[in-house]
C-alpha positions in Angstrom: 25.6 -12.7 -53.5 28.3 -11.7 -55.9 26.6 -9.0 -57.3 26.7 -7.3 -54.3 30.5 -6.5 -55.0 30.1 -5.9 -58.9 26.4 -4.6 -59.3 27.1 -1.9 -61.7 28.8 -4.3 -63.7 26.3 -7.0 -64.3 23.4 -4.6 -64.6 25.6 -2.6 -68.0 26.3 -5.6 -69.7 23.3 -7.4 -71.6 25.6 -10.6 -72.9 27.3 -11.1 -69.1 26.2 -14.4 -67.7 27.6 -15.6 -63.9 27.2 -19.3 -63.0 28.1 -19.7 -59.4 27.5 -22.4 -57.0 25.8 -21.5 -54.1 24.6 -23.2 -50.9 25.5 -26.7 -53.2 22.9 -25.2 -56.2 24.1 -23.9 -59.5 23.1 -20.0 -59.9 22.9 -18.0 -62.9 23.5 -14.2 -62.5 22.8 -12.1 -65.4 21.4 -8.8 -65.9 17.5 -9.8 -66.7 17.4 -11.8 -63.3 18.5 -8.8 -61.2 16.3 -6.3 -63.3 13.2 -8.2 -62.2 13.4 -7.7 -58.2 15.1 -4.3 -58.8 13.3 -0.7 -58.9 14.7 2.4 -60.1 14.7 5.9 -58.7 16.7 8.3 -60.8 17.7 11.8 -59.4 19.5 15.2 -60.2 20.8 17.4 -56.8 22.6 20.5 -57.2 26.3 20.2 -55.2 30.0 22.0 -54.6 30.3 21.1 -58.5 27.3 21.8 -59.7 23.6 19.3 -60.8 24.4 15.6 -60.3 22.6 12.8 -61.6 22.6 9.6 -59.7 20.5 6.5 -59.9 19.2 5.0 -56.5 18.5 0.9 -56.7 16.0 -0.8 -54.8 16.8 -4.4 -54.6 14.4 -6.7 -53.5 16.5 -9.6 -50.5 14.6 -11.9 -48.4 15.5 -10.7 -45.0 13.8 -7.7 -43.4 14.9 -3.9 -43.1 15.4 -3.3 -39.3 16.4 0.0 -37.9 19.4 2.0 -40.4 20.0 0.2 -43.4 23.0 1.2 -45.3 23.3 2.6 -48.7 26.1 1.1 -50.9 27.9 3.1 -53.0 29.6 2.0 -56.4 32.5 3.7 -58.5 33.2 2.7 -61.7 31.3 -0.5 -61.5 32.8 -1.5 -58.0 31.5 -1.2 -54.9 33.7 1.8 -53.2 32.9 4.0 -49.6 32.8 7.2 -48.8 36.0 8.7 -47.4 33.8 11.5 -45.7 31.0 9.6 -44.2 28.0 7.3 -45.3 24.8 7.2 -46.6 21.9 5.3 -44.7 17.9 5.2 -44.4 16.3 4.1 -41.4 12.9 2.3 -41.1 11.5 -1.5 -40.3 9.8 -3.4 -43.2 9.0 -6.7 -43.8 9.9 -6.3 -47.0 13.7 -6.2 -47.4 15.8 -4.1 -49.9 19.4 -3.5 -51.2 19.9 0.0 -51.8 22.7 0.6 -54.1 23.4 3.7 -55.3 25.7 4.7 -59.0 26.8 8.3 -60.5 29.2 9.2 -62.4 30.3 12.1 -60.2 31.4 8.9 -57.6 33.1 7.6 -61.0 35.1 11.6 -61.6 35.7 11.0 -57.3 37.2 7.7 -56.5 40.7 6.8 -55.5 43.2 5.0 -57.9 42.8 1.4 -55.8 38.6 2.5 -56.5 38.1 2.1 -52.5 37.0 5.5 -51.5 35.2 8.5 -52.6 36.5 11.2 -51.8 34.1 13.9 -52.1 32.8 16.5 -49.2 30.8 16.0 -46.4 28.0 18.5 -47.1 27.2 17.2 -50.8 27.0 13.6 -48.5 24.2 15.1 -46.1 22.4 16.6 -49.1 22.4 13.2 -51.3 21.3 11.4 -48.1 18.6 13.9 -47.4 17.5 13.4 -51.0 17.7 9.5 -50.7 15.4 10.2 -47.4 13.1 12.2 -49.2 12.4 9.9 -52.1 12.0 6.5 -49.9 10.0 8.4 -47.4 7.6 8.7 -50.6 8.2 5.2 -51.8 7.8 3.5 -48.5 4.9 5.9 -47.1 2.4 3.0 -45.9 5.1 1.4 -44.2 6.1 4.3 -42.5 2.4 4.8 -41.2 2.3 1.9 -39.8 5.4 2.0 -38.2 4.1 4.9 -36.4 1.0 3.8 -35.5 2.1 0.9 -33.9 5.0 3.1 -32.0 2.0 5.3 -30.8 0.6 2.0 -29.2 4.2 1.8 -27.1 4.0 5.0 -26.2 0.7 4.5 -24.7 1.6 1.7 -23.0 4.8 3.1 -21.9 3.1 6.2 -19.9 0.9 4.0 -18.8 3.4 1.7 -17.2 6.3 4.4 -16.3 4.4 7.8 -16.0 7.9 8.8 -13.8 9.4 8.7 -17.1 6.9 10.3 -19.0 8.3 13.7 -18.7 11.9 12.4 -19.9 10.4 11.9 -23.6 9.3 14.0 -26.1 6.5 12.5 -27.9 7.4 14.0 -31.5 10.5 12.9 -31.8 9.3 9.2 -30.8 6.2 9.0 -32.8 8.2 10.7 -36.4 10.2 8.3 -36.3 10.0 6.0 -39.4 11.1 3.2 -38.2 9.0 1.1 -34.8 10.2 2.3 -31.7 9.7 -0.7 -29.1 8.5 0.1 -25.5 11.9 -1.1 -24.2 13.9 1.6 -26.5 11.2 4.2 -25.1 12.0 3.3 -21.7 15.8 3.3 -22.5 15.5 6.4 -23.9 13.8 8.2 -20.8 16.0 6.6 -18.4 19.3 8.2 -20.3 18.0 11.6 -20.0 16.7 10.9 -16.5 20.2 10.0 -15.9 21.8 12.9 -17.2 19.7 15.5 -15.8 19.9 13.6 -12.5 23.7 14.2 -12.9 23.3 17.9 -13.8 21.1 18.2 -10.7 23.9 16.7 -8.0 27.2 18.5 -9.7 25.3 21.7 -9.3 22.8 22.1 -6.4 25.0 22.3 -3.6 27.8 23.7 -5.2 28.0 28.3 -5.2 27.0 30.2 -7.9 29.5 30.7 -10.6 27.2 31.6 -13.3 23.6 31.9 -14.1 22.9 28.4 -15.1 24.3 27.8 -11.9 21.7 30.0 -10.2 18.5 29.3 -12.5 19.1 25.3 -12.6 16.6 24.4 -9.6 14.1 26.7 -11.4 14.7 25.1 -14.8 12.3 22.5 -16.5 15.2 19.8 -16.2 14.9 20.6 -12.8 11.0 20.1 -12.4 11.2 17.1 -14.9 13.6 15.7 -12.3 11.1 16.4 -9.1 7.7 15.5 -10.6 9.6 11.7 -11.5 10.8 11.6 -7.9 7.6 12.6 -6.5 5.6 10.3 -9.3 7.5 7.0 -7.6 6.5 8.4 -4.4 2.9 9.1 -4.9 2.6 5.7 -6.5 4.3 3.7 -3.4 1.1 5.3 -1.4 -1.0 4.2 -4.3 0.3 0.4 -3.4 -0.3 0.7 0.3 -3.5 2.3 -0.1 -4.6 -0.9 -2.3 -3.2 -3.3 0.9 -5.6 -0.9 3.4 -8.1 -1.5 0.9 -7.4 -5.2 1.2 -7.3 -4.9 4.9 -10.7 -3.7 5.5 -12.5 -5.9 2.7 -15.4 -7.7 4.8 -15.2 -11.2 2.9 -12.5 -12.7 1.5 -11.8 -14.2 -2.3 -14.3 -17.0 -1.9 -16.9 -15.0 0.3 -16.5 -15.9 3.2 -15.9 -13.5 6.8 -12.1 -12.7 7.1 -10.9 -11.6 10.0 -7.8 -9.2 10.3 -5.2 -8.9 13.5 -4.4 -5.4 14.4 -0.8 -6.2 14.2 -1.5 -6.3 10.8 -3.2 -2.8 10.7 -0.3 -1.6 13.1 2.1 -3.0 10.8 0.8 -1.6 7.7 0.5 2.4 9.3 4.2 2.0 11.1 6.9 -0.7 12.4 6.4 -1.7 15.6 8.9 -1.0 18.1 9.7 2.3 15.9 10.5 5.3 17.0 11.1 8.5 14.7 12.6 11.7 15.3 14.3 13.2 11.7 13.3 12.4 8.2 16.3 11.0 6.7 15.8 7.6 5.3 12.5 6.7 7.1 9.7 7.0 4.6 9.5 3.0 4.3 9.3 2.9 7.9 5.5 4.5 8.3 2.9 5.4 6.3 1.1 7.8 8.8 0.2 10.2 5.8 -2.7 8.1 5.0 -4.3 9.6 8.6 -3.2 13.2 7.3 -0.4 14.3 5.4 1.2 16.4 8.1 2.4 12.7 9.8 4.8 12.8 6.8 8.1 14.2 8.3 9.4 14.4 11.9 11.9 16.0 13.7 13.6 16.3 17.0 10.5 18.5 18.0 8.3 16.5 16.1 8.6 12.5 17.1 6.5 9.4 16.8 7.0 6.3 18.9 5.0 2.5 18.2 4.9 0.9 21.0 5.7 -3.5 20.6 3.2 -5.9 21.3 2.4 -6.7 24.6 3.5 -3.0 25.9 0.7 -1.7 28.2 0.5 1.3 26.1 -1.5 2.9 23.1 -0.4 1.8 19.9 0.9 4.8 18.5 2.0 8.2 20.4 2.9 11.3 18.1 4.1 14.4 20.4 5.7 18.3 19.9 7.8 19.6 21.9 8.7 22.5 20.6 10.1 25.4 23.1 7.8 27.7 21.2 4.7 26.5 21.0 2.2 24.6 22.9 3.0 21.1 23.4 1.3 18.3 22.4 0.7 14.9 22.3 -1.6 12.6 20.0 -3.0 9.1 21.4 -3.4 6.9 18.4 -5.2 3.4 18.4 -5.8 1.1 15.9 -8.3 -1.1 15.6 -8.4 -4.7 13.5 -10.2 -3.4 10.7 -12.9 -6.5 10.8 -13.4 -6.2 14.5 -12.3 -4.4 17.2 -12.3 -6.7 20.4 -13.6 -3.5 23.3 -16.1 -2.1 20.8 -19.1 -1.0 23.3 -17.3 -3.0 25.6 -19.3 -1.9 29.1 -16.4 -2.7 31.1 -14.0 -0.4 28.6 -14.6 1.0 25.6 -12.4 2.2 22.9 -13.0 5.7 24.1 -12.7 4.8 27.9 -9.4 2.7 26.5 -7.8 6.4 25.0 -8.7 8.0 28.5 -6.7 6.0 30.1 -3.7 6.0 28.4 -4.2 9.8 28.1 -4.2 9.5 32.1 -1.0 7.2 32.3 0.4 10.2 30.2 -0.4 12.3 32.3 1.1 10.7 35.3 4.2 9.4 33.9 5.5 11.5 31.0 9.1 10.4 31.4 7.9 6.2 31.6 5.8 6.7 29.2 7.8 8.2 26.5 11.7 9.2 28.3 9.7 13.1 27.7 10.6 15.4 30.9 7.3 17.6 30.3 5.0 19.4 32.3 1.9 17.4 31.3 -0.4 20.4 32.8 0.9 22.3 30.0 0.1 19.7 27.2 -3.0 19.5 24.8 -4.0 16.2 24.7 -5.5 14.5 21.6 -7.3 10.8 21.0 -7.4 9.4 17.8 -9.3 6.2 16.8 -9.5 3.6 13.8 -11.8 1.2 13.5 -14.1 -0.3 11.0 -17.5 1.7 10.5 -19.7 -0.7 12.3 -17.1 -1.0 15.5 -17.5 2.7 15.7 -21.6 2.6 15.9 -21.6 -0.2 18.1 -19.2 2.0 20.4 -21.7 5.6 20.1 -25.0 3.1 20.9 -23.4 1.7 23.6 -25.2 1.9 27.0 -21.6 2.7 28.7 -21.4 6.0 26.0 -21.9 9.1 27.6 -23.1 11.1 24.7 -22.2 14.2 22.5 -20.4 13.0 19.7 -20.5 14.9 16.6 -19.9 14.3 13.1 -16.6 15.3 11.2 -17.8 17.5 8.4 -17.6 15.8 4.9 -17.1 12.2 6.6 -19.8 9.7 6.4 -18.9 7.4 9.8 -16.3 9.8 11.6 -16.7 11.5 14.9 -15.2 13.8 17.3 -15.5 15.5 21.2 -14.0 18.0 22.9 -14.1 15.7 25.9 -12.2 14.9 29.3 -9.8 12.2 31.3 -9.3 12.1 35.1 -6.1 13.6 36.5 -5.9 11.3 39.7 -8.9 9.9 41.8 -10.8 13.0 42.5 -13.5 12.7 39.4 -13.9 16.5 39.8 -10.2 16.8 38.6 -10.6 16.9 34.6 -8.2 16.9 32.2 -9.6 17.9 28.4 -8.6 16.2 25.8 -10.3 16.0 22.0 -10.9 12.3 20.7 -12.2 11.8 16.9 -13.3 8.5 15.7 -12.4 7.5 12.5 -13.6 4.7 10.5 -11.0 3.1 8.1 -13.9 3.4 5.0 -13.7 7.2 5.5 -9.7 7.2 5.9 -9.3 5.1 2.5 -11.3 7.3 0.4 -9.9 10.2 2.2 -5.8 9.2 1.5 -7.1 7.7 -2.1 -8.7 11.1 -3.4 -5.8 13.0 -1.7 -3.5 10.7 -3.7 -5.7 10.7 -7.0 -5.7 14.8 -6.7 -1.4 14.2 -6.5 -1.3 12.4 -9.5 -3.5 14.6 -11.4 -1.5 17.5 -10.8 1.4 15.6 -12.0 -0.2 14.9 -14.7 -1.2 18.4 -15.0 -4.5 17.0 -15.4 -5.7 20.7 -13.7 -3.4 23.5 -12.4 -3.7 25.4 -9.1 -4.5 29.2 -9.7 
């Protein structure tokens, strides 16, 4: 509008009249039309050349305020800038306003062409912190509002990304007087993720040249940095905790018996086919941790191999080899989780099954698993997982010898210290300790594990 240009002017001068056309409409501009959508907030603020008066104006425009909003400065009836900076208020509102502001100390300040003020930067930063100060007051419901609703996206945003959480500091989010969308939030996090991400790889690895250098790793940039990684982590085990959960669900969506391949079980634990023996780059190739968390990371002492389909081996074989310590060597299988097909079975159950593979172990070390080993010297170990009702009908059996005891704190879970046949002579015994898990007990067992992970992140409780 034109008196954007030459506000000052048309306000001082009763008798002034304006007849443009606009938008193919004749408009009159004149002083009493601009007075009635237009507020007035006078103001005095001491500066370099002493008190100041000015007159801030609020004129009403039909488009929203979104984000800063400049503050348009007039000299001697023109509109002029500031040679030193600007003048701005930020804050969203449906209702839209002009701010124009007048003084005579602008008039005493502007250039000869009347373009720019030239007066110093820190009387700008005080008139703009008293412009702050006196819309802050005029606009306060707004502002309330605003942060009300920016509280909701936080919310939502910690909810969504709680590995980002730790990158944002609520206050300055929630004081802000404008609405801060959940996309700006996440923005926001993911900047100082990225810069302290940064900090973290320029100076972890290089040597210590000063002490930031030395006190980074223990610095709260540091931990923000590791409780996001581990966050992701923890809620990948989340998501394949909720696919075991699926796994071992007796009906299906409509209600009706589902039944599950162990492939699908194998699968879900490790790759096929797989063998492990570092922990570089491996963690979406098994999720052993949801038997025990000290499946998590192997080694060249400390190896895992999954056998394919059709092999005439267990499914799973976990050994330690280390020259210093007793060797070892775990015998896992996995059952479908809706039905095991040698449950009870008279012929071989899924205990016999684990003996026997023990026994082939034992025999041929180097066949079995390419390990030269002397398997006299080895402590053998059977794992099983099946569903709950696979591992009664195995214990009431009439092939079950007996003796199995429960796992303490496990409501379907079992274990022996029991035996496997070296060669034909059955007085020639081999021990070896088989537990019997049931996939119930194994899913609430990871899921509290993981639920006690989070909670720590969250700092929910702290460890004494």
């Amino acid at each position: 509008m034109v008196y954007r240009n030459f506000f000052p002017f048309i306000v001082t001068n009763e008798q002034l009249v304006v007849n443009i056309i606009f938008n193919g409409e004749d408009v009159t501009v004149k002083k009493g039309n601009i007075e009635s959508e237009t507020e007035r907030k006078p103001f005095e603020i001491n500066l370099a050349e002493g008190n100041k008066s000015f007159m801030l104006w609020l004129i009403k425009k039909g488009t929203q305020m979104h984000g800063e909003n400049p503050v348009t400065c007039f000299a001697r009836n023109l509109k002029a800038d500031l040679s030193n900076g600007k003048l701005s208020y930020s804050i969203d509102n449906n209702d839209g306003y002009l701010l124009y502001l007048t003084s005579e100390y602008f008039d005493e300040h502007v250039d000869t062409k009347g373009e720019k003020i030239e007066i110093p930067v820190d009387d700008i930063l005080k008139i703009n912190k008293k412009i702050n100060e006196i819309l802050d007051i005029e606009f306060s419901s707004i502002i309330e509002n605003n942060q009300k609703e920016t509280k909701r996206n936080l919310k939502n945003f910690k909810k969504k990304y709680p590995s980002l959480e730790t990158f944002i500091e609520d206050s300055n989010i929630i004081d802000d007087k404008k609405i801060v969308n959940e996309k700006d939030i996440v923005q926001s996090a993911i900047d100082e993720k990225s810069r302290i991400e940064k900090k973290f790889w320029n100076q972890i690895d290089r040597e210590f040249e000063n002490e930031e250098d030395k006190l980074f790793s223990d610095s709260e940039e540091c931990y923000k940095l590791l409780n996001s990684s581990l966050h992701i982590y923890v809620k990948h085990r989340e998501s394949v905790l909720k696919r075991l959960h699926m796994l071992i669900q007796k009906f299906d969506e409509d209600g009706n018996d589902k039944s599950e391949l162990e492939s699908s079980v194998h699968e879900l634990f490790i790759k096929r086919g797989t063998t492990l023996s570092d922990s570089s780059n491996i963690n979406h190739l098994h999720n052993l941790w949801i038997l025990d968390d000290k499946f998590t990371t192997f080694s060249n002492d400390f190896k895992v191999k999954s056998t394919k389909s059709g092999q005439p081996l267990s499914d799973v074989y976990i050994w330690a080899d280390d020259p210093e310590k007793t060797k070892q060597i775990l015998i896992l299988e996995l059952k479908s989780t809706t039905n095991a097909h040698n449950a009870g079975n008279t012929k071989e159950g899924m205990i016999a099954q684990v003996k026997r593979y023990a026994h082939d172990f034992y025999k041929h070390p180097h066949k079995t698993l390419n390990w030269t080993v002397n398997t006299e010297q080895v402590q053998y170990t059977g794992i099983i997982l099946a569903r709950k009702s696979d591992i009664d009908k195995e214990l009431t059996s009439n092939s079950f010898s007996g003796g199995y005891k429960p796992i303490p704190f496990l409501a379907n879970s079992y274990y022996f210290e029991d035996n496997f046949s070296k060669d034909d002579n059955p007085r020639n015994k081999m021990d070896i300790r088989i537990e019997l898990y049931s996939f119930e007990d194994i899913y609430e067992l990871a899921s509290n594990r993981n639920n006690v992970f989070f909670k720590l992140l969250k700092k929910e409780f702290d460890i004494e």
